[in-house]
C-alpha positions as CSV (number, residue, x, y, z in Angstrom):
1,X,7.4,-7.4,-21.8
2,X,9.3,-5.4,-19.4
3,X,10.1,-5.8,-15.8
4,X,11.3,-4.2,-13.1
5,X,13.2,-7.1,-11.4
6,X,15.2,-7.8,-8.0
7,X,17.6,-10.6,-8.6
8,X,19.0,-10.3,-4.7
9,X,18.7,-8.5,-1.9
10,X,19.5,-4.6,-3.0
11,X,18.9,-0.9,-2.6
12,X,16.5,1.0,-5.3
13,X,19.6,1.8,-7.5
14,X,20.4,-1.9,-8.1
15,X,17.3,-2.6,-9.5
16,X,17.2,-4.1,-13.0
17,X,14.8,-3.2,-16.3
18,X,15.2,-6.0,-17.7
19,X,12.4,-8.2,-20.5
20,X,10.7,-11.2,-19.4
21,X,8.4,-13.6,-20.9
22,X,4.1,-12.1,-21.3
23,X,2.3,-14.2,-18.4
24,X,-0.7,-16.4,-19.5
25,X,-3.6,-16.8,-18.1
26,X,-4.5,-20.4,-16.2
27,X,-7.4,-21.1,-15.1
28,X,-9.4,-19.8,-12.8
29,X,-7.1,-16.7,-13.8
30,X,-7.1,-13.3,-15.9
31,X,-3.5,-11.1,-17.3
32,X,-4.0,-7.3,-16.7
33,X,-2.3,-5.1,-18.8
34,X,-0.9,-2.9,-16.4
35,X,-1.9,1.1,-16.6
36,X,-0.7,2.2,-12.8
37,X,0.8,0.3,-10.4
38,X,1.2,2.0,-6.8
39,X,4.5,1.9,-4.3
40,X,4.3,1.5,-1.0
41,X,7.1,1.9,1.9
42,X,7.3,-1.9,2.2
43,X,8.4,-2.3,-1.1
44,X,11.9,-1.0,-0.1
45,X,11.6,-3.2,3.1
46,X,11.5,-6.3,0.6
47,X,14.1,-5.5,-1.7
48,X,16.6,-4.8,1.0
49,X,15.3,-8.6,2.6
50,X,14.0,-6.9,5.7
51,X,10.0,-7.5,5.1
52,X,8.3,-10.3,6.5
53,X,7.5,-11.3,3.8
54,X,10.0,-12.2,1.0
55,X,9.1,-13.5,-2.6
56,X,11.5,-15.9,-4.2
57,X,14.0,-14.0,-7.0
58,X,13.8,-12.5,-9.0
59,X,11.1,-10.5,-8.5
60,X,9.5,-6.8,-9.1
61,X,7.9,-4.6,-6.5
62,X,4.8,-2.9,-6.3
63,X,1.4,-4.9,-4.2
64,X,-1.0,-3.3,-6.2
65,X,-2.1,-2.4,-10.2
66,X,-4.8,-1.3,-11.8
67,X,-5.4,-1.4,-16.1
68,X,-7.3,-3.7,-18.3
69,X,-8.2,-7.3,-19.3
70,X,-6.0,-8.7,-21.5
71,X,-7.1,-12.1,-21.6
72,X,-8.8,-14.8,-19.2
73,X,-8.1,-18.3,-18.6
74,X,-10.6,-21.5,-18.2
75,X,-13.3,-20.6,-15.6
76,X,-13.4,-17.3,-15.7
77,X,-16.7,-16.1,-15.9
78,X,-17.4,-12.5,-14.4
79,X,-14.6,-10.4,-16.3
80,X,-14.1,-10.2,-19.7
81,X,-11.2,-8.7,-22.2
82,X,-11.5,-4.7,-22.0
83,X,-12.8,-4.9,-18.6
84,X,-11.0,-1.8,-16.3
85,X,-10.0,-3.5,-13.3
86,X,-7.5,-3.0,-10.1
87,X,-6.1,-5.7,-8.0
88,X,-3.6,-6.5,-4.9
89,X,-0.6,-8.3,-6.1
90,X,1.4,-8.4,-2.9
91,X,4.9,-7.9,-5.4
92,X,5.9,-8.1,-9.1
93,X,3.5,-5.3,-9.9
94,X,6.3,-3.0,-11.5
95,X,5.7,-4.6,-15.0
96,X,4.0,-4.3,-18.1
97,X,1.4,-7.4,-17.6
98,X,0.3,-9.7,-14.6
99,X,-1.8,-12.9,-14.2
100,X,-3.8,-13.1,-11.5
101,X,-6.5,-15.2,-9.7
102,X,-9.9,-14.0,-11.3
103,X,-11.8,-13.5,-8.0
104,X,-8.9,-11.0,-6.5
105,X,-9.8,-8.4,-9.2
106,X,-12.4,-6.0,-8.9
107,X,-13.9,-3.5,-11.7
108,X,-13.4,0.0,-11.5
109,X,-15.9,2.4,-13.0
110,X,-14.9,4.8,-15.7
111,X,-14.8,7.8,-14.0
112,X,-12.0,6.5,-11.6
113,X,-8.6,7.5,-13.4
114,X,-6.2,4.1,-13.0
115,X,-3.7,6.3,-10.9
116,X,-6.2,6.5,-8.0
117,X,-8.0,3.2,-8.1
118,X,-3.9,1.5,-8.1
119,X,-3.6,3.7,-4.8
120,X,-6.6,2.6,-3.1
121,X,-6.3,-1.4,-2.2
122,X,-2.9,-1.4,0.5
123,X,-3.2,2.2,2.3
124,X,-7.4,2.4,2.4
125,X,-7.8,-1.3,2.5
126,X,-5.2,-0.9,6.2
127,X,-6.8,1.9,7.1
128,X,-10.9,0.7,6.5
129,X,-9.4,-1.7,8.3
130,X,-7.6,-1.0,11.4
131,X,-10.3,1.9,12.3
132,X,-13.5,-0.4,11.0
133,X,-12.3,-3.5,12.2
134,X,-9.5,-2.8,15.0
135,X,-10.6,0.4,16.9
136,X,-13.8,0.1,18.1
137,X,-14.4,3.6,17.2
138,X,-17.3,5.5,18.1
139,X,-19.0,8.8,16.8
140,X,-16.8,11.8,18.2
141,X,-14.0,10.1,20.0
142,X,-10.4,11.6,18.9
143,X,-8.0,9.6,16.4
144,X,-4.4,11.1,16.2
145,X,-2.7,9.9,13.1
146,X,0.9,9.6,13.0
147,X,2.8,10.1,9.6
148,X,-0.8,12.2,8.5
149,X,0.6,13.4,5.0
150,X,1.6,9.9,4.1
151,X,-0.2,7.6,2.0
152,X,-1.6,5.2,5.0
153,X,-1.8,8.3,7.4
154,X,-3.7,10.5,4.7
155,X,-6.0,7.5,4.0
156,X,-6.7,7.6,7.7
157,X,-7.9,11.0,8.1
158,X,-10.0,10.4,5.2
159,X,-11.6,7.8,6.6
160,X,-11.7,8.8,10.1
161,X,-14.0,11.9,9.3
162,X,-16.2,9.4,7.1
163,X,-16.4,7.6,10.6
164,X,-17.3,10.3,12.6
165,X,-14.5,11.1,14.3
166,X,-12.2,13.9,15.6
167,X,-9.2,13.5,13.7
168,X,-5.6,15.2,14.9
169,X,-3.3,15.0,12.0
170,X,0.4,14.7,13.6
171,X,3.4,15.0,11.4
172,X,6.8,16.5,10.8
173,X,6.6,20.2,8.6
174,X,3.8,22.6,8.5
175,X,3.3,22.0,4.8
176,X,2.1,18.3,5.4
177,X,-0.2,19.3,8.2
178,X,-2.0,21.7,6.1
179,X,-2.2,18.9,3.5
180,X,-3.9,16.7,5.9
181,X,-6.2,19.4,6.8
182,X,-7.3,19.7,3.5
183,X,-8.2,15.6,3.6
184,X,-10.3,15.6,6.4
185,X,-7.8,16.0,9.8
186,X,-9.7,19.1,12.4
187,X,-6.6,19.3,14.2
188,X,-3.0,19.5,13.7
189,X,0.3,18.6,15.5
190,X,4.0,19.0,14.1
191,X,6.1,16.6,16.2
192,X,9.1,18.2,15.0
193,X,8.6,21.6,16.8
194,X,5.9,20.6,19.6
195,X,6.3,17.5,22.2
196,X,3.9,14.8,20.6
197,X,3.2,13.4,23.9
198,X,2.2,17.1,25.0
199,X,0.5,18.4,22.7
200,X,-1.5,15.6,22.3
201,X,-2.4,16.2,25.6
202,X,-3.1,19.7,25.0
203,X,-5.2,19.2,21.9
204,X,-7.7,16.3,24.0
205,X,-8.1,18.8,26.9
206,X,-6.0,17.0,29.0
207,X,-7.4,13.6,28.8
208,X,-5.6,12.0,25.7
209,X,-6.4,10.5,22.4
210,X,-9.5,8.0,22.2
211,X,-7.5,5.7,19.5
212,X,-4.0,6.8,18.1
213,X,-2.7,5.6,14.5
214,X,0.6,4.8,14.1
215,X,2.0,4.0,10.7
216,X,5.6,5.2,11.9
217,X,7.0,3.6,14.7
218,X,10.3,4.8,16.1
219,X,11.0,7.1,18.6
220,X,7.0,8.6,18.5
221,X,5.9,5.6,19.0
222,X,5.6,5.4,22.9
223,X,5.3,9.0,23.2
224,X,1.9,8.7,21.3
225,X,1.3,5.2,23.6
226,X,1.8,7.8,26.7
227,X,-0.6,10.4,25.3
228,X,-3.4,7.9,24.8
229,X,-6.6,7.9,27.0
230,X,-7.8,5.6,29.5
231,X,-9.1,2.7,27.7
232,X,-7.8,4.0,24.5
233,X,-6.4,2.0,21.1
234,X,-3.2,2.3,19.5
235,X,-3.2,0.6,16.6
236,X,0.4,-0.5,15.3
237,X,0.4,-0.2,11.4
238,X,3.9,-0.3,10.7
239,X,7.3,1.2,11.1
240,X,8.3,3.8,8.8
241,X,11.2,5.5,11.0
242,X,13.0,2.0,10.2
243,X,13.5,1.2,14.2
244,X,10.8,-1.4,15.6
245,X,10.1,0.5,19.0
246,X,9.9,-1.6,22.4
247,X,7.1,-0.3,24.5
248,X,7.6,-1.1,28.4
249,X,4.0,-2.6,29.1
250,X,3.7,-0.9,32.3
251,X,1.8,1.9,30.5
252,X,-0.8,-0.5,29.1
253,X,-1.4,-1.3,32.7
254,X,-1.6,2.0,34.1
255,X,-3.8,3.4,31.3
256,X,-5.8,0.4,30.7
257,X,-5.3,1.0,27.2
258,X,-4.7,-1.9,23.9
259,X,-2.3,-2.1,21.7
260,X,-3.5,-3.8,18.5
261,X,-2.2,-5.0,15.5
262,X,-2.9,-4.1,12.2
263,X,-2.0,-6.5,9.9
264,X,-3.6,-6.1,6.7
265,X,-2.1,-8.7,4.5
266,X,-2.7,-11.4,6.9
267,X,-6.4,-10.4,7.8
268,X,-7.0,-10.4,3.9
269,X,-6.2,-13.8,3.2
270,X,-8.0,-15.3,6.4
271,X,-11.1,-13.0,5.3
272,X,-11.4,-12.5,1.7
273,X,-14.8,-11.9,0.9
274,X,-14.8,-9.6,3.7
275,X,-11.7,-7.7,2.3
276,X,-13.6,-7.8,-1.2
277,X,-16.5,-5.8,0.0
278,X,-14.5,-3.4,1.5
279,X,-12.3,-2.7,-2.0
280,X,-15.7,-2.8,-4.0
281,X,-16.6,0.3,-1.1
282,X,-13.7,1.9,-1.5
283,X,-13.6,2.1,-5.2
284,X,-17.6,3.1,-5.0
285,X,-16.1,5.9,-2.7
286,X,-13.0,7.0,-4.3
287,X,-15.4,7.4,-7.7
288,X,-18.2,8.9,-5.9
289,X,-15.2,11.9,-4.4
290,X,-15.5,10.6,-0.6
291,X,-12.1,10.0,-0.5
292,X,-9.5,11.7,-2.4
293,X,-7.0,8.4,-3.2
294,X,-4.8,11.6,-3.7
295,X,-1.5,10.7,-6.3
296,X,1.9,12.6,-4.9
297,X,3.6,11.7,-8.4
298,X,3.8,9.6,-11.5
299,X,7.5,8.2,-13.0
300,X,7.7,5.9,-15.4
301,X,8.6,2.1,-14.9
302,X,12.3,3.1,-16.1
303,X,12.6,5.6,-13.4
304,X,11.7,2.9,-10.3
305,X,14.9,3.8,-8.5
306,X,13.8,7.1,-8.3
307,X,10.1,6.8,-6.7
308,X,11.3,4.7,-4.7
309,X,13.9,7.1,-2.9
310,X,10.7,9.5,-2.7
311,X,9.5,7.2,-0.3
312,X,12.5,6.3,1.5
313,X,13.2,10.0,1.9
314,X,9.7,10.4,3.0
315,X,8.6,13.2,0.6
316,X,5.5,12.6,-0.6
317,X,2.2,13.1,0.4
318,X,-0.1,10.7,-1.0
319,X,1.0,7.8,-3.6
320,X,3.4,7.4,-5.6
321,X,2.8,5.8,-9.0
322,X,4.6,3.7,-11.7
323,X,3.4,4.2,-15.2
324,X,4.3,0.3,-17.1
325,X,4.6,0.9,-20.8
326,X,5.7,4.7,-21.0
């Protein structure tokens, strides 16, 4: 089969198609025959070496696939060969097939198109996350999302509305503000033309954001920390400006306000029957048309490199999909 694969630490363009031996199923496992397997920014973070976490070479990107049954191993009882399923990989899902323990796949209905289900699990599984579990969110308090039109940001508005809440969508051009509007933001803020710190402000009637969202990090990181309300939440999600930003910790005194951490990946593993329901609620949503799990593009598993720089360039809006066996 064929494989995108990382042999040492590299940029996109180094990246190697190359064939590797069909995984088999062992037991207590099942091989998906991959349809759609999403990107995310941290897949560039790992194949430069600067992700926390880093699988042993070679090894493909991608965290998360959806397709079919292939075949099953011993002890598999609950899916079966044909089954449409999607599953979190955590890496190696740019590639035609993947084994994986039976019990962290979940099946997907047939109305839900395996482009959207593969873009569900890493940027709604964060977000259900980090607002269900991190923010203590209650019915009309304000949520500013940094990074709106991106695929953790955009999953954030979604969800926010679900929740109840007044969502301000912040973000860099016009064009991805209206496209957060359009997925459930009320408000909008472009940090390139307006001070975020301001016009967050502005937007709260002087009293600042109930719980900010920040999947960028950087530079708007501590303006957004500045603009929060007393007792508010800013939720760290990640770091998509590249620069980790240090906060002086005086403001979380003098606001009274929490800075959480959102670490998905960890909180899965220490809760995964927990982090089970929630997929099985987001795939009953996404199916059901609660929440968009919007696709920015497609490319083909040849074309890695190139989706990959979409990312890093920070162009789309929504996911960005491989297509294995095109």
């Amino acid at each position: 089969m064929k494989a995108i694969l990382c042999s040492q630490y590299c940029q996109p363009d180094d990246l190697v198609l190359a064939d590797v031996p069909d995984p088999v199923a062992g037991p207590g496992e099942a091989v998906i025959a991959i349809k759609a397997a999403a990107l995310n920014f941290f897949d560039i973070l790992m194949i430069q070496g600067k992700y926390q976490i880093k699988p042993p070479f070679p090894f493909s990107p991608a965290a998360e696939v959806a397709g079919v049954i292939e075949s099953v191993g011993a002890g598999v009882t609950d899916l079966k060969v044909g089954d449409r399923v999607v599953a979190s990989c955590g890496h190696n899902g740019a590639r035609d097939k993947i084994a994986l323990p039976a019990n962290s796949i979940v099946k997907i209905p047939d109305n839900l198109d395996y482009d959207r289900a593969a873009g569900i699990i890493i940027i709604y599984g964060t977000a259900l996350h980090a607002l269900e579990d991190r923010a203590s969110p209650k019915p009309g308090e304000t949520l500013a999302v940094l990074g709106a039109a991106g695929g953790t940001g955009l999953a954030a508005c979604e969800l926010g509305k679900l929740m109840g809440l007044k969502v301000i969508a912040c973000a860099s051009s016009d064009e991805k503000l209206a496209f957060a509007k359009q997925h459930g933001a009320e408000l909008t803020l472009n940090y390139a033309k307006e001070d975020l710190k301001e016009g967050l402000r502005k937007l709260t009637g002087g009293k600042g954001a109930d719980i900010v969202f920040d999947p960028v990090g950087g530079s708007y990181a501590e303006a957004a920390l500045r603009s929060t309300a007393w007792e508010g939440r800013f939720l760290v999600i990640g770091f998509a400006a590249g620069d980790i930003p240090k906060i002086p910790l005086n403001l979380a005194l003098l606001k009274g306000c929490d800075i959480r951490g959102v670490f998905w990946g960890a909180w899965a593993r220490l809760n995964p029957e927990k982090n089970r329901k929630n997929l099985e609620k987001l795939v009953q949503w996404t199916a059901e048309g609660k929440i968009s799990s919007h696709v920015d593009r497609t490319f083909p598993l040849s074309q890695t490199a190139e989706a990959l720089k979409v990312l890093a360039g920070r162009k789309a809006m929504g996911k960005v999909i491989l297509h294995p066996g095109s």
